[in-house]
PyMOL Python script that loads the backbone (N, CA, C, O; Angstrom):
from pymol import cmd

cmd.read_pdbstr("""\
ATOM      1  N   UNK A   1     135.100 153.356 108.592  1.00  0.00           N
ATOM      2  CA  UNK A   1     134.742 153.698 109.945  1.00  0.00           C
ATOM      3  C   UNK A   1     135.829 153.140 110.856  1.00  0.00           C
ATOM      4  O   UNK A   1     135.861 151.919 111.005  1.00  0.00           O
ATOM      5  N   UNK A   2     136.733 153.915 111.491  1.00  0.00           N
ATOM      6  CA  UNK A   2     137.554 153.325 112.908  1.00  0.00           C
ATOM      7  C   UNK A   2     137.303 153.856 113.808  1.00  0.00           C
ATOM      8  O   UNK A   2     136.445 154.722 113.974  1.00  0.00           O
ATOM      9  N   UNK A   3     138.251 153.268 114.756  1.00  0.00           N
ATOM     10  CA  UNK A   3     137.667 153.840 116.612  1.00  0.00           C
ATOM     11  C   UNK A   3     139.057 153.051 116.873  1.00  0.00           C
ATOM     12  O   UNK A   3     139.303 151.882 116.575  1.00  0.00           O
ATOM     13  N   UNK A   4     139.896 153.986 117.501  1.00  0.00           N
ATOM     14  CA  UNK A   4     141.373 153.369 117.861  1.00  0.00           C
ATOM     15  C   UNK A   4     142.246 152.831 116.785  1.00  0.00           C
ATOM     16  O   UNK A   4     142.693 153.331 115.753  1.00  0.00           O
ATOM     17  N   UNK A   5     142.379 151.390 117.466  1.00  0.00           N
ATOM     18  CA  UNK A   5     142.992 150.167 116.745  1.00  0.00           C
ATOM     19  C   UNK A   5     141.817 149.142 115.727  1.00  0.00           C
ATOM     20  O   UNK A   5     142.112 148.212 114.977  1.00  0.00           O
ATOM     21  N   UNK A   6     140.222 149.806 116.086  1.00  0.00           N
ATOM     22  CA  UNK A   6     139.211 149.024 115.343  1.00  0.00           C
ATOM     23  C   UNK A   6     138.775 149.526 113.844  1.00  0.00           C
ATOM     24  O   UNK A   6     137.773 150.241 113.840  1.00  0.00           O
ATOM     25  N   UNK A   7     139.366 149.266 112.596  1.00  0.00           N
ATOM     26  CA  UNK A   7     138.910 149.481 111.413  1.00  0.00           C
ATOM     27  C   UNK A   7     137.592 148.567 111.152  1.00  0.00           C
ATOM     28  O   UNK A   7     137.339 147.439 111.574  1.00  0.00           O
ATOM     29  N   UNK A   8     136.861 149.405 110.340  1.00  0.00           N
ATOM     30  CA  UNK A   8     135.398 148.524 109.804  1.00  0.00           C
ATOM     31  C   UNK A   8     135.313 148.893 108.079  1.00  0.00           C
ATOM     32  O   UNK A   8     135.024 149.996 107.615  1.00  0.00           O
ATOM     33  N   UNK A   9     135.595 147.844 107.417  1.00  0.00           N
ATOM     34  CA  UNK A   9     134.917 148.232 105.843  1.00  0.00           C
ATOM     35  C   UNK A   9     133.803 147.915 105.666  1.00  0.00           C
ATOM     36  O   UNK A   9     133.517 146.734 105.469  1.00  0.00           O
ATOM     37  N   UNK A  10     132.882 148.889 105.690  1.00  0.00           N
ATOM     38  CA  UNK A  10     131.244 148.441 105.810  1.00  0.00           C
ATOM     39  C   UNK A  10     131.219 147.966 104.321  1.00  0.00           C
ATOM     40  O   UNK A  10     130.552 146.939 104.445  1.00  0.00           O
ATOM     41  N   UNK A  11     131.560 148.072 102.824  1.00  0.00           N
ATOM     42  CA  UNK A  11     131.561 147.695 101.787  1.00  0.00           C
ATOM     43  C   UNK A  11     131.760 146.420 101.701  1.00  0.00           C
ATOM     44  O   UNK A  11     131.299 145.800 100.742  1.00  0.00           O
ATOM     45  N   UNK A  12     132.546 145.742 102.770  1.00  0.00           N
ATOM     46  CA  UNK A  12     133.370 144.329 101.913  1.00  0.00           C
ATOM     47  C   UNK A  12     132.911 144.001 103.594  1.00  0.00           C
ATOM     48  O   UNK A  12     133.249 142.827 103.746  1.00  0.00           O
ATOM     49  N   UNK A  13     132.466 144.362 104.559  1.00  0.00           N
ATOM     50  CA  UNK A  13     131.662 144.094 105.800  1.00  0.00           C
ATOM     51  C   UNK A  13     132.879 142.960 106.386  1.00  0.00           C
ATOM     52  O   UNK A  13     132.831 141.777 106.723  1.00  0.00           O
ATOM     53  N   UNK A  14     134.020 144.036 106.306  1.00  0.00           N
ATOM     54  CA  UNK A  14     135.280 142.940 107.074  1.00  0.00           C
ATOM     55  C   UNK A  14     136.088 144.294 108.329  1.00  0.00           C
ATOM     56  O   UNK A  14     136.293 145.493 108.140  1.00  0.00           O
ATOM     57  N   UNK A  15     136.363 143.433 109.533  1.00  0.00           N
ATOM     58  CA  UNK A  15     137.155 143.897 110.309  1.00  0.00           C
ATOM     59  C   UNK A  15     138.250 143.789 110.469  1.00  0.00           C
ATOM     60  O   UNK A  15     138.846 142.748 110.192  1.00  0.00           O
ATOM     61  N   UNK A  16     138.976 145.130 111.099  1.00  0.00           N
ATOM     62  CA  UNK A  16     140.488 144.968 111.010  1.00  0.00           C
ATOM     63  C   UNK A  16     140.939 145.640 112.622  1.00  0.00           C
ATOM     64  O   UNK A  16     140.869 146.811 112.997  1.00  0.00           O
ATOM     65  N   UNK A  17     141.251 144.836 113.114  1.00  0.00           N
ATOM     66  CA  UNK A  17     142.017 145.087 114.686  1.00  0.00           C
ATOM     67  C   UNK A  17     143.389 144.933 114.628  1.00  0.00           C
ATOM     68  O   UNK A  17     143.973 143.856 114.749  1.00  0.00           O
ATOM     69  N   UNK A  18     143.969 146.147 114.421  1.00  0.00           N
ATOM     70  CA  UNK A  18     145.478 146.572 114.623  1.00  0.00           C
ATOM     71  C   UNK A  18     146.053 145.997 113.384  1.00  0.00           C
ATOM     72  O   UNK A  18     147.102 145.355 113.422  1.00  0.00           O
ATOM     73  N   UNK A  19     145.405 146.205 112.302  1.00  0.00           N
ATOM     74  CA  UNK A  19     146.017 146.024 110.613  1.00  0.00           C
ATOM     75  C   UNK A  19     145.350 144.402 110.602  1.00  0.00           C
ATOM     76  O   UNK A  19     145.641 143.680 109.648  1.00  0.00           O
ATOM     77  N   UNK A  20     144.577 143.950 111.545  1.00  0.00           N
ATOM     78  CA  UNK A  20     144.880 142.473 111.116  1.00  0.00           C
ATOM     79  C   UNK A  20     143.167 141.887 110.586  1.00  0.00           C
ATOM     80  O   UNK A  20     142.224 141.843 111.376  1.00  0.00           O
ATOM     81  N   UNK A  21     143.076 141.506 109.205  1.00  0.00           N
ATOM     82  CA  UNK A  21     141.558 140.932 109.643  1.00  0.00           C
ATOM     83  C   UNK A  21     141.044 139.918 110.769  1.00  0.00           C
ATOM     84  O   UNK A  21     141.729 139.134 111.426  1.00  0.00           O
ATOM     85  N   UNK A  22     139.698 140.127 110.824  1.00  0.00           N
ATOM     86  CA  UNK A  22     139.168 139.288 112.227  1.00  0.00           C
ATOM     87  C   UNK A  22     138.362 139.193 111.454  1.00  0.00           C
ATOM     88  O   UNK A  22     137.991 140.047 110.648  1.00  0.00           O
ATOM     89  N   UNK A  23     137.764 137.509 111.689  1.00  0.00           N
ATOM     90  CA  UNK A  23     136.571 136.854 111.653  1.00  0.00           C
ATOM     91  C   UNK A  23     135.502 137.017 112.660  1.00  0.00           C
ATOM     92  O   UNK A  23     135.641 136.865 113.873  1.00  0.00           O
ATOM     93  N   UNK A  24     134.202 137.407 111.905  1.00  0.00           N
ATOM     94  CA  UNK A  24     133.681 137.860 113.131  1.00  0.00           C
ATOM     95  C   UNK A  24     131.961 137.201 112.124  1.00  0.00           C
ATOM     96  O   UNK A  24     131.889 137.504 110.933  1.00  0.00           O
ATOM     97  N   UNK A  25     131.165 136.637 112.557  1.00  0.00           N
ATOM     98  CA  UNK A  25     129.774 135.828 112.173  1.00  0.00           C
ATOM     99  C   UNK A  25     128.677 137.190 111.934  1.00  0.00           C
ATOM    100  O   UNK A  25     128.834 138.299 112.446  1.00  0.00           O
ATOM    101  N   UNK A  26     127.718 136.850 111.163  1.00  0.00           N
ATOM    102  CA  UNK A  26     127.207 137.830 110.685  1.00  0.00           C
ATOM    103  C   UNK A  26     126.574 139.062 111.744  1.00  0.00           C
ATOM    104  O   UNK A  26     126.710 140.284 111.809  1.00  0.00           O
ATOM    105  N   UNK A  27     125.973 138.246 112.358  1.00  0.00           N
ATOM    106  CA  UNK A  27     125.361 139.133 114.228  1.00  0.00           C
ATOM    107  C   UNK A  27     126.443 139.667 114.814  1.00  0.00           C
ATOM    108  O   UNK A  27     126.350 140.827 115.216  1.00  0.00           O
ATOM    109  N   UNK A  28     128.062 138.719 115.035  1.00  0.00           N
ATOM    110  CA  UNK A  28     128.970 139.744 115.474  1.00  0.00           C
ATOM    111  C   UNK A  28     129.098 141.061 115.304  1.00  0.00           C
ATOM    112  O   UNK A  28     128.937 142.116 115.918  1.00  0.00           O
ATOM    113  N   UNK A  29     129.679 140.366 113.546  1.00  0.00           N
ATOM    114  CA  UNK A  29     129.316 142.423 112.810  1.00  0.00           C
ATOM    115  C   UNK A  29     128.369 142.930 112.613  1.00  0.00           C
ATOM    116  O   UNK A  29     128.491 143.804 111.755  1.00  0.00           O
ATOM    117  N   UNK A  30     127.168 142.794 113.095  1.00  0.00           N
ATOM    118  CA  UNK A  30     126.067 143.848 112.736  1.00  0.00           C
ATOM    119  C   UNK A  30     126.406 144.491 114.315  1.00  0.00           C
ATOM    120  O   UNK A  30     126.270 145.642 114.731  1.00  0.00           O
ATOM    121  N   UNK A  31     126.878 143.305 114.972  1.00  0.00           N
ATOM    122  CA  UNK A  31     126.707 144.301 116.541  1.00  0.00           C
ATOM    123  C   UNK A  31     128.147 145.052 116.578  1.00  0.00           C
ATOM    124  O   UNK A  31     128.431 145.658 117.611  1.00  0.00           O
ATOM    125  N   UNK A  32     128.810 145.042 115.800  1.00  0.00           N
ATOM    126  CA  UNK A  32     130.051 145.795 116.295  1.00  0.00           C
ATOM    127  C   UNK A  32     130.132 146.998 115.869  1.00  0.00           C
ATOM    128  O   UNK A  32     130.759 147.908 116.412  1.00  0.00           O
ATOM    129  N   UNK A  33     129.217 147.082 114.432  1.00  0.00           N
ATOM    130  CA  UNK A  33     128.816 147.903 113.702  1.00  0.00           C
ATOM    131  C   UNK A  33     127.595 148.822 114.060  1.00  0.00           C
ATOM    132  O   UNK A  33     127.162 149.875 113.592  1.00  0.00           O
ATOM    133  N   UNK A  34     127.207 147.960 115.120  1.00  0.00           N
ATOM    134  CA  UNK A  34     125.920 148.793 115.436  1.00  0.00           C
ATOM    135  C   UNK A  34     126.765 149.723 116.801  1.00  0.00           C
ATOM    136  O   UNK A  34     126.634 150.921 117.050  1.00  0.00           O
ATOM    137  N   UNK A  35     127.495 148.868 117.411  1.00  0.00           N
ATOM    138  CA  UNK A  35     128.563 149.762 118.681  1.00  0.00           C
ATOM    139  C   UNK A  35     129.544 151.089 118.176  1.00  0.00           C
ATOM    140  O   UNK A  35     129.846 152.099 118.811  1.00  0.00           O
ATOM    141  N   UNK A  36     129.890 150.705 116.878  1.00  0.00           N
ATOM    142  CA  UNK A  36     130.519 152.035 116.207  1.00  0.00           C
ATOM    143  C   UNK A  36     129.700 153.372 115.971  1.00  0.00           C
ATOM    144  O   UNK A  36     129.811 154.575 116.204  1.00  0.00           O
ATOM    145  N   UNK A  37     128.921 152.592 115.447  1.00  0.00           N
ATOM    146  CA  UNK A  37     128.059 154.212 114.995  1.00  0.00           C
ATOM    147  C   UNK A  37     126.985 154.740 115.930  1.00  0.00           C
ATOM    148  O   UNK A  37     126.159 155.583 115.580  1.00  0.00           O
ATOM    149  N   UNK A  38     127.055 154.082 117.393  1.00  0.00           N
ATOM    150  CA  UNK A  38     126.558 154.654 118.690  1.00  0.00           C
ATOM    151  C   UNK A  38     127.510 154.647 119.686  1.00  0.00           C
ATOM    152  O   UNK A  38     127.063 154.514 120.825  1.00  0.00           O
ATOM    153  N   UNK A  39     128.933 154.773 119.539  1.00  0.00           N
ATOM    154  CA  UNK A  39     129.678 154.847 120.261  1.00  0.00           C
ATOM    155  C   UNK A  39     129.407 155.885 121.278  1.00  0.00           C
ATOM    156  O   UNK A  39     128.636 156.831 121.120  1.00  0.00           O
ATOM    157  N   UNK A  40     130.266 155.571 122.578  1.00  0.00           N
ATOM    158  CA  UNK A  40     129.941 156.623 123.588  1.00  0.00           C
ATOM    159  C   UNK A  40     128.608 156.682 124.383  1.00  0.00           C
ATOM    160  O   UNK A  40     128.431 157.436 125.340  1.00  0.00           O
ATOM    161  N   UNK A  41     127.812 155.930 123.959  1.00  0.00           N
ATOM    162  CA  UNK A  41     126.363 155.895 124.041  1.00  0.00           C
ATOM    163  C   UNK A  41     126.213 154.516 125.505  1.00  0.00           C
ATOM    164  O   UNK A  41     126.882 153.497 125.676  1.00  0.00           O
ATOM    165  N   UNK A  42     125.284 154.979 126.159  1.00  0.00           N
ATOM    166  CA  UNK A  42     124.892 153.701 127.230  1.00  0.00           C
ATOM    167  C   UNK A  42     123.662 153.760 127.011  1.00  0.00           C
ATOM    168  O   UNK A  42     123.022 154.796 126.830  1.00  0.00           O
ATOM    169  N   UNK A  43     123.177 152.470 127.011  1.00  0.00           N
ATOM    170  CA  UNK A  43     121.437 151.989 126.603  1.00  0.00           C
ATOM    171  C   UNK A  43     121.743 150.596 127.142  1.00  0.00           C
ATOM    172  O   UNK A  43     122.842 150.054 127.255  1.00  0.00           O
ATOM    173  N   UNK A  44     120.605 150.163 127.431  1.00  0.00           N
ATOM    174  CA  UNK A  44     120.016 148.767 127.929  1.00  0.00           C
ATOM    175  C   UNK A  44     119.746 147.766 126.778  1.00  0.00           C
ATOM    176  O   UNK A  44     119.655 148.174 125.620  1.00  0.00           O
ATOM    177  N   UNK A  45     119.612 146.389 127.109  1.00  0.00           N
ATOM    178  CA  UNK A  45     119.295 145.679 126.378  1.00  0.00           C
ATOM    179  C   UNK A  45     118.125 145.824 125.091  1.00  0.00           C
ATOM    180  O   UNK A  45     118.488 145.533 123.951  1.00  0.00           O
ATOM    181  N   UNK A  46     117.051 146.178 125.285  1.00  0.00           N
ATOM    182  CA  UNK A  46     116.194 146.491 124.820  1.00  0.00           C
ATOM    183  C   UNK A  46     116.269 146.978 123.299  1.00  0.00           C
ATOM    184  O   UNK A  46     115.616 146.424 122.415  1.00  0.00           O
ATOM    185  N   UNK A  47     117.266 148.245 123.031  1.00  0.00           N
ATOM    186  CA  UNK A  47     117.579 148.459 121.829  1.00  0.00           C
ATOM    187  C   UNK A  47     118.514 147.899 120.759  1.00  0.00           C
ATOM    188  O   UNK A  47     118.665 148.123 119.558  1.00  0.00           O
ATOM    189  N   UNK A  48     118.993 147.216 121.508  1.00  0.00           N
ATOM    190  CA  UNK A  48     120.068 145.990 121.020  1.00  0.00           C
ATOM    191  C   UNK A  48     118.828 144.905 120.174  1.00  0.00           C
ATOM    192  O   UNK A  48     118.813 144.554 118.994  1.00  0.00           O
ATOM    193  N   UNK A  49     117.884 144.581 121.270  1.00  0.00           N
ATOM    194  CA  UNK A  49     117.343 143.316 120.831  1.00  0.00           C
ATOM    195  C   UNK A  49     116.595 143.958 119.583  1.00  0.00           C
ATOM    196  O   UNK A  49     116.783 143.819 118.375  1.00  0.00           O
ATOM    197  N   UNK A  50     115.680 144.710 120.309  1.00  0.00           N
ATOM    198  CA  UNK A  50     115.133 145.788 118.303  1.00  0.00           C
ATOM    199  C   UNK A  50     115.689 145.782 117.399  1.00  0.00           C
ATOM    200  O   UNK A  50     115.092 145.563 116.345  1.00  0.00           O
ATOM    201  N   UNK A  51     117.221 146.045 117.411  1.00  0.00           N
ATOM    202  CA  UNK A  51     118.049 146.043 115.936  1.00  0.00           C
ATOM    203  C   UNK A  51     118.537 144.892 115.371  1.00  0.00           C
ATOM    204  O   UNK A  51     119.277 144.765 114.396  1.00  0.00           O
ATOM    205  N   UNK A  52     117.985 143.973 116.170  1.00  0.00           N
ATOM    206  CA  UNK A  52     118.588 142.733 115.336  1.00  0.00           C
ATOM    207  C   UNK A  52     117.581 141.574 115.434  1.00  0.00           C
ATOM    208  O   UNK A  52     117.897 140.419 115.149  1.00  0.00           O
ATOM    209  N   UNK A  53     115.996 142.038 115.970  1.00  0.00           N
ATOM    210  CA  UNK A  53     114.672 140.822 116.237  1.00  0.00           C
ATOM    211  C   UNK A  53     113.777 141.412 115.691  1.00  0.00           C
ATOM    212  O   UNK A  53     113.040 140.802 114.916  1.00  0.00           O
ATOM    213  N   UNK A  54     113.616 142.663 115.932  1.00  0.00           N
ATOM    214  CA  UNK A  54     112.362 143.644 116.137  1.00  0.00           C
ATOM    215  C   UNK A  54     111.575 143.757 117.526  1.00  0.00           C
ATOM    216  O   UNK A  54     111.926 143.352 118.634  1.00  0.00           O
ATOM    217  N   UNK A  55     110.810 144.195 117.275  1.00  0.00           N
ATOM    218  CA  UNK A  55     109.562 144.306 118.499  1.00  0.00           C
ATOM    219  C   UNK A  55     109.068 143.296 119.116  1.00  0.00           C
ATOM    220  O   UNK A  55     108.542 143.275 120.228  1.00  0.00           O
ATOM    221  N   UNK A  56     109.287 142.228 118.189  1.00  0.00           N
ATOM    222  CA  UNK A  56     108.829 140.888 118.582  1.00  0.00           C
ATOM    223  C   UNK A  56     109.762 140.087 119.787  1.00  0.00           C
ATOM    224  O   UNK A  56     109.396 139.224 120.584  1.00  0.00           O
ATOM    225  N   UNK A  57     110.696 140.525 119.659  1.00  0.00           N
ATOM    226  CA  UNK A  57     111.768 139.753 120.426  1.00  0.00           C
ATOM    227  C   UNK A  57     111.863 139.952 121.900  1.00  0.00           C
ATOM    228  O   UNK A  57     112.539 139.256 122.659  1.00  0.00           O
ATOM    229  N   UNK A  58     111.092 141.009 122.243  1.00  0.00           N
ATOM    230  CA  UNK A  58     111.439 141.263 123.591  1.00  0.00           C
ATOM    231  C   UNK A  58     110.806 140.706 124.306  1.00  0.00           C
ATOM    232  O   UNK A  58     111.246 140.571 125.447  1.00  0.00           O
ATOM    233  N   UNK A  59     109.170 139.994 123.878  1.00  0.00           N
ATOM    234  CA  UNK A  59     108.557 138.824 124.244  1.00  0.00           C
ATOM    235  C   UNK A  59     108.851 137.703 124.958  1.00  0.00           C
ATOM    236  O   UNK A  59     108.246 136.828 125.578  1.00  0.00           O
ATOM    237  N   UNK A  60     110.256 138.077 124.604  1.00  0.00           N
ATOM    238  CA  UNK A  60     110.908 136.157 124.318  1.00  0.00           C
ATOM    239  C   UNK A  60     111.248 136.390 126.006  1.00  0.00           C
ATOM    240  O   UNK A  60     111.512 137.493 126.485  1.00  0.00           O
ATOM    241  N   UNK A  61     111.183 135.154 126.757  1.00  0.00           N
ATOM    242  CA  UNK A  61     111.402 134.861 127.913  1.00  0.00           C
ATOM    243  C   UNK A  61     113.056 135.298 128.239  1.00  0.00           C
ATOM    244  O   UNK A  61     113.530 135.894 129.206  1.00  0.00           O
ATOM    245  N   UNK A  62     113.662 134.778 127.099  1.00  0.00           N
ATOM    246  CA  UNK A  62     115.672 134.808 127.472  1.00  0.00           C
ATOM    247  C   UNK A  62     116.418 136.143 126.288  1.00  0.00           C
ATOM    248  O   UNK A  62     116.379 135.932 125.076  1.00  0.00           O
ATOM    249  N   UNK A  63     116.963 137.267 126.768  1.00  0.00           N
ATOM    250  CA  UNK A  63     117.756 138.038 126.284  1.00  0.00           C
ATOM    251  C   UNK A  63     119.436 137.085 125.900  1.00  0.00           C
ATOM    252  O   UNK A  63     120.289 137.723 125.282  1.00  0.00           O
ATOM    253  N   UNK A  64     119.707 135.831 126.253  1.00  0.00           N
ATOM    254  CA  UNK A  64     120.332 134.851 126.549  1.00  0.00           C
ATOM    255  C   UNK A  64     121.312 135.460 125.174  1.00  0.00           C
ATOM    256  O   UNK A  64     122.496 135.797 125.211  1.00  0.00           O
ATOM    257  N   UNK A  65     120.316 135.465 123.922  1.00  0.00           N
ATOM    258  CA  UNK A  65     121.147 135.674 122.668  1.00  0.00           C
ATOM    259  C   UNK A  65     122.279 136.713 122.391  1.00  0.00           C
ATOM    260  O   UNK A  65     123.270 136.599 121.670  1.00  0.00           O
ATOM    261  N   UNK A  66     121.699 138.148 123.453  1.00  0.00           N
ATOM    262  CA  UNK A  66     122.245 139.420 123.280  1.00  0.00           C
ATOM    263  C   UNK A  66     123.372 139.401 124.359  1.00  0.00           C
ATOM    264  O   UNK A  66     123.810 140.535 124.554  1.00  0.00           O
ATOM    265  N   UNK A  67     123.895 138.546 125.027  1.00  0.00           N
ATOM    266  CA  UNK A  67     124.800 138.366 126.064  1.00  0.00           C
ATOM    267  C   UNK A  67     125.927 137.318 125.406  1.00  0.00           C
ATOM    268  O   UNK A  67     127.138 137.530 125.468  1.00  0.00           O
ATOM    269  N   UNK A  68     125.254 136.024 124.696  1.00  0.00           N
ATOM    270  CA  UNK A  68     125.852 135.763 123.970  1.00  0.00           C
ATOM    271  C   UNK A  68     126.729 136.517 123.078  1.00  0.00           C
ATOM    272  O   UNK A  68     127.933 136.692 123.261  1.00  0.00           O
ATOM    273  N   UNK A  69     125.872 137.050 121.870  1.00  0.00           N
ATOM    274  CA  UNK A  69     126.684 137.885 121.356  1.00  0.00           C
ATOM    275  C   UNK A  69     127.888 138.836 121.982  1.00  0.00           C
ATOM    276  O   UNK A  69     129.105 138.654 121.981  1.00  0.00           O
ATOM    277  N   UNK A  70     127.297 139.638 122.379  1.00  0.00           N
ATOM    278  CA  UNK A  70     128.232 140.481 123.357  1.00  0.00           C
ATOM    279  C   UNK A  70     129.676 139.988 123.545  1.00  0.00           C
ATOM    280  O   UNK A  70     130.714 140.542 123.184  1.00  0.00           O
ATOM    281  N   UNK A  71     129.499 138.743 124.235  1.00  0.00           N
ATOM    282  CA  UNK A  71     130.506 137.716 124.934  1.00  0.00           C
ATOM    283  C   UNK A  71     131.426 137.649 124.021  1.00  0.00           C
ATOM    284  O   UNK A  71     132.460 138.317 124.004  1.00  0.00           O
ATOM    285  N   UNK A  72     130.932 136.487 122.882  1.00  0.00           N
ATOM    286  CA  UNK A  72     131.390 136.553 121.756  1.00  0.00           C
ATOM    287  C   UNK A  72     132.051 137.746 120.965  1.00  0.00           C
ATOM    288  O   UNK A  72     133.051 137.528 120.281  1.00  0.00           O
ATOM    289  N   UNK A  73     131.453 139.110 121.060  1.00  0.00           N
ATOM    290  CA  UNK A  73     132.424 139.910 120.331  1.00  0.00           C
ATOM    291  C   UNK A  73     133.438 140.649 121.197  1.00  0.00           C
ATOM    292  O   UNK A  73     134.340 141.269 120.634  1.00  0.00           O
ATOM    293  N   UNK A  74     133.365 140.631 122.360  1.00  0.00           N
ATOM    294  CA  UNK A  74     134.969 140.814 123.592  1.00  0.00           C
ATOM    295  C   UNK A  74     135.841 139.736 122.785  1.00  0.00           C
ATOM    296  O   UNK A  74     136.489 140.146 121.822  1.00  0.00           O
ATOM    297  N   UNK A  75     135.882 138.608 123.072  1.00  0.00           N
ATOM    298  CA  UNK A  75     136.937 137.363 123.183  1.00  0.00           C
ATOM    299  C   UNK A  75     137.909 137.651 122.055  1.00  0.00           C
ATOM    300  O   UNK A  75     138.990 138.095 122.442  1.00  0.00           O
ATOM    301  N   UNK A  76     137.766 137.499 120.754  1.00  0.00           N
ATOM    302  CA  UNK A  76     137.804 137.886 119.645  1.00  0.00           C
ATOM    303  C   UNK A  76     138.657 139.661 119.682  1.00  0.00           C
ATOM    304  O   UNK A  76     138.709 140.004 118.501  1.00  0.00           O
ATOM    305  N   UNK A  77     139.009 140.297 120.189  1.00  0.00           N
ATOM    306  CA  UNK A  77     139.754 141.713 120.191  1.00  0.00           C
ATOM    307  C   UNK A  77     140.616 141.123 121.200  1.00  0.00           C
ATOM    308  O   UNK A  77     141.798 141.318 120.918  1.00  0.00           O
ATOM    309  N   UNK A  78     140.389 140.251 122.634  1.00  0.00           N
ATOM    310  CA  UNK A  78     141.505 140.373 123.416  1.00  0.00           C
ATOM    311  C   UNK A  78     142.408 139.041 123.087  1.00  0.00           C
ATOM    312  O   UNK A  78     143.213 138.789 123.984  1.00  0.00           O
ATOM    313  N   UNK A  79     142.419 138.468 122.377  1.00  0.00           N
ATOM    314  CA  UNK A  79     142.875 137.598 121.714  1.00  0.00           C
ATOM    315  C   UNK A  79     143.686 137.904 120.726  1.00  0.00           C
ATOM    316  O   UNK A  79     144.310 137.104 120.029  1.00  0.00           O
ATOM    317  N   UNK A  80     143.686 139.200 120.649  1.00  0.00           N
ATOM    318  CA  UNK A  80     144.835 139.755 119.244  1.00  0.00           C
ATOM    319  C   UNK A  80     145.354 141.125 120.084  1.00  0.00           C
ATOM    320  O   UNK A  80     145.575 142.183 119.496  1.00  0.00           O
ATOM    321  N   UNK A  81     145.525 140.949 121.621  1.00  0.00           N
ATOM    322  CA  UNK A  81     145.732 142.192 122.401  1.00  0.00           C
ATOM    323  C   UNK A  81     145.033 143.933 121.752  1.00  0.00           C
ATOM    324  O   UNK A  81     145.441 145.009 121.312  1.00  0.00           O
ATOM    325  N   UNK A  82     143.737 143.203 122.097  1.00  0.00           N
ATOM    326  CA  UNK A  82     143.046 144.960 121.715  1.00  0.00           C
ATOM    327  C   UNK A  82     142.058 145.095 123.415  1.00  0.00           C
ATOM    328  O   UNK A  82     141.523 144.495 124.347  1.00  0.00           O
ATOM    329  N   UNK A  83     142.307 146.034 122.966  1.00  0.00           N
ATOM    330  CA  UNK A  83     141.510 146.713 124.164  1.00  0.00           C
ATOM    331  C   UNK A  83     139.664 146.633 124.294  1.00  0.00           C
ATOM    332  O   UNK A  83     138.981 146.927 123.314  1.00  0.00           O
ATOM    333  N   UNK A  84     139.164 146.296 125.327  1.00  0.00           N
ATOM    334  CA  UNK A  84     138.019 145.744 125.504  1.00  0.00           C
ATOM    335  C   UNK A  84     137.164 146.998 125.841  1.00  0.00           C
ATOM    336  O   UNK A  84     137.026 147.451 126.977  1.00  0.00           O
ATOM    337  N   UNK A  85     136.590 147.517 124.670  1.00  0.00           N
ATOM    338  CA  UNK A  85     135.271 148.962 124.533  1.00  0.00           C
ATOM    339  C   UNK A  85     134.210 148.662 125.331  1.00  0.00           C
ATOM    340  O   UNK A  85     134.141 149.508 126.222  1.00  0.00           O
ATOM    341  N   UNK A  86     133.570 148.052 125.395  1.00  0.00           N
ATOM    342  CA  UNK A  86     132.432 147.321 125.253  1.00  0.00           C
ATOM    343  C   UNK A  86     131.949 147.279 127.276  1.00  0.00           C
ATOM    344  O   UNK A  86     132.659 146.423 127.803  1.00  0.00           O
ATOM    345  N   UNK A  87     131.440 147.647 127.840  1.00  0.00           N
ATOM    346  CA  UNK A  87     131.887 147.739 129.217  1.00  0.00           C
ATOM    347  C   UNK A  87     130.441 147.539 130.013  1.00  0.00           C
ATOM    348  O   UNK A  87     129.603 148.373 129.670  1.00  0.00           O
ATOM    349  N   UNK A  88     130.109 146.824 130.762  1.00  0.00           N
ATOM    350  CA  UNK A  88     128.884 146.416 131.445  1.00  0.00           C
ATOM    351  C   UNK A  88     128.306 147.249 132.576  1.00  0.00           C
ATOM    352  O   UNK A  88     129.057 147.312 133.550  1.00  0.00           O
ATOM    353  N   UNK A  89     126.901 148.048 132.711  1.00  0.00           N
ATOM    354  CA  UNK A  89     127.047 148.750 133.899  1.00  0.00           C
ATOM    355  C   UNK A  89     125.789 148.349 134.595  1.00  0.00           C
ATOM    356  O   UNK A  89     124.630 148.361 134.180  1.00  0.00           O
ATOM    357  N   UNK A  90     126.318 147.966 135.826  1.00  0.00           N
ATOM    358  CA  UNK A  90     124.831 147.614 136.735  1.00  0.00           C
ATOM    359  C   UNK A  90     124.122 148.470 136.866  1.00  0.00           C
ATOM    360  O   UNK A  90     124.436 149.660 136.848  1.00  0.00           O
ATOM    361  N   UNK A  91     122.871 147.950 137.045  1.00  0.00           N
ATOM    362  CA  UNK A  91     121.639 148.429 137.192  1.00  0.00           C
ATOM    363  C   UNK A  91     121.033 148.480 138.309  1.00  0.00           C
ATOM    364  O   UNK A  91     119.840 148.711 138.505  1.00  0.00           O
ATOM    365  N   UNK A  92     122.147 148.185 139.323  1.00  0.00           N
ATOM    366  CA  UNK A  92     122.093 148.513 140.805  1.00  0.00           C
ATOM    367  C   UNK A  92     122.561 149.185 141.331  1.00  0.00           C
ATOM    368  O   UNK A  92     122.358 149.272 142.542  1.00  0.00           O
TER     369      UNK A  92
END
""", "prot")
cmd.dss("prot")
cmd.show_as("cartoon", "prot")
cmd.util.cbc("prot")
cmd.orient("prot")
């Protein structure tokens, strides 16, 4: 699976930004992986938290985790000069 400069071997569940592997924690890649194969796509928090809590999670007082993440998987691409996909849109 690629998108640009972003290779994904879902087999060996390793990333490659511009030929190079990246370390990325298990939630990173489920979320980067989950951004590939809904690329193009805008959705709210909500379905994010489902694919990686369940139903249960949205309960939870703090989305804190899914911003985290997020955060965490920007830093990591512009740090090896890749271009930042990933793009925030108010809800105002």
């Amino acid at each position: 699976m690629s998108y640009n400069e972003i290779k994904i071997k879902t087999y060996e569940k390793q990333v490659f930004i511009n030929d190079q592997i990246i370390a990325f924690t298990r939630k990173e890649y489920e979320l980067i992986l989950y951004f590939m194969i809904k690329k193009s796509n805008v959705f709210s928090e909500e379905p994010i938290v489902e694919h990686f809590g369940g139903d249960y999670v949205i309960l939870s007082d703090s989305l804190d985790f899914v911003y985290t993440q997020i955060r965490n998987l920007r830093r990591k691409p512009t740090a090896i000069d890749c271009k930042i996909y990933i793009k925030n849109i108010s809800k105002f």
